[in-house]
C-alpha positions in Angstrom: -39.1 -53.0 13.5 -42.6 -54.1 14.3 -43.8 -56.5 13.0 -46.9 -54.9 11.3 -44.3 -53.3 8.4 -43.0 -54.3 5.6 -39.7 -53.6 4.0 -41.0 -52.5 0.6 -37.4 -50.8 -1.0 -33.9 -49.5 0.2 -32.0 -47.3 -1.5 -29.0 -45.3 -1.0 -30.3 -42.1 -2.6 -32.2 -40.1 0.0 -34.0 -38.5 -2.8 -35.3 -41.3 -4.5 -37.0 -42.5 -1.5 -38.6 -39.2 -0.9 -40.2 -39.8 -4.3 -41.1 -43.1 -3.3 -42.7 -41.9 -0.4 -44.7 -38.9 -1.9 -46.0 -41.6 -4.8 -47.3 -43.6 -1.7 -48.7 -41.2 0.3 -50.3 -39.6 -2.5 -51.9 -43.1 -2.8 -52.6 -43.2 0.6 -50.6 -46.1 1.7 -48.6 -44.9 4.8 -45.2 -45.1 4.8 -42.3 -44.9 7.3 -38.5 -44.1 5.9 -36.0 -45.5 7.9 -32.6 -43.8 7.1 -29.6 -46.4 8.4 -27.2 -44.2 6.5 -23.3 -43.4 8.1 -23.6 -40.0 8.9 -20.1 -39.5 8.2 -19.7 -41.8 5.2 -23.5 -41.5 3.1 -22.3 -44.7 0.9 -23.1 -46.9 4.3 -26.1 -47.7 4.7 -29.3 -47.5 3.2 -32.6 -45.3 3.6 -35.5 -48.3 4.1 -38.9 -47.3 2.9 -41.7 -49.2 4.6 -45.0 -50.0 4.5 -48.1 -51.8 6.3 -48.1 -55.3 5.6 -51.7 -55.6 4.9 -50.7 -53.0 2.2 -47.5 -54.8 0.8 -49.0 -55.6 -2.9 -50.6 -52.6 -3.7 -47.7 -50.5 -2.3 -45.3 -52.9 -4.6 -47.6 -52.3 -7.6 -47.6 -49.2 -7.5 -43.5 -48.7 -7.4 -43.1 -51.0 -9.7 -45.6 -49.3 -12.1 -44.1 -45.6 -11.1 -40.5 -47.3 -12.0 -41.4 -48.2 -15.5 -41.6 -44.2 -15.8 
């Protein structure tokens, strides 16, 4: 991973971090999923959401505030 991105959240529901993404992006802080899930066993692995570094707080702000829902 470059070094320009930051791992914001991983999760093992692909769902969720759609949500996570389309919260972002509706923000406009791009985002790039990373899915490192077992394609034959799902409960491997996780789906890594990612984020600009220079955009790290406000991107963690706003999850944490879209959490609290």
């Amino acid at each position: 991973m470059k070094k320009n991105w930051y791992l914001l959240y991983a999760t093992r529901n692909l769902p969720h971090a759609a949500i996570i993404k389309g919260m972002l992006e509706e923000n406009s802080v791009p985002v790039m999923l990373v899915n490192k899930q077992d394609s034959s066993y799902l409960n491997f692995g996780d789906i890594e959401v990612y984020v600009p570094v220079l955009l790290k707080d406000i991107a963690r702000h706003l999850v944490d505030k879209g959490l609290l829902n």
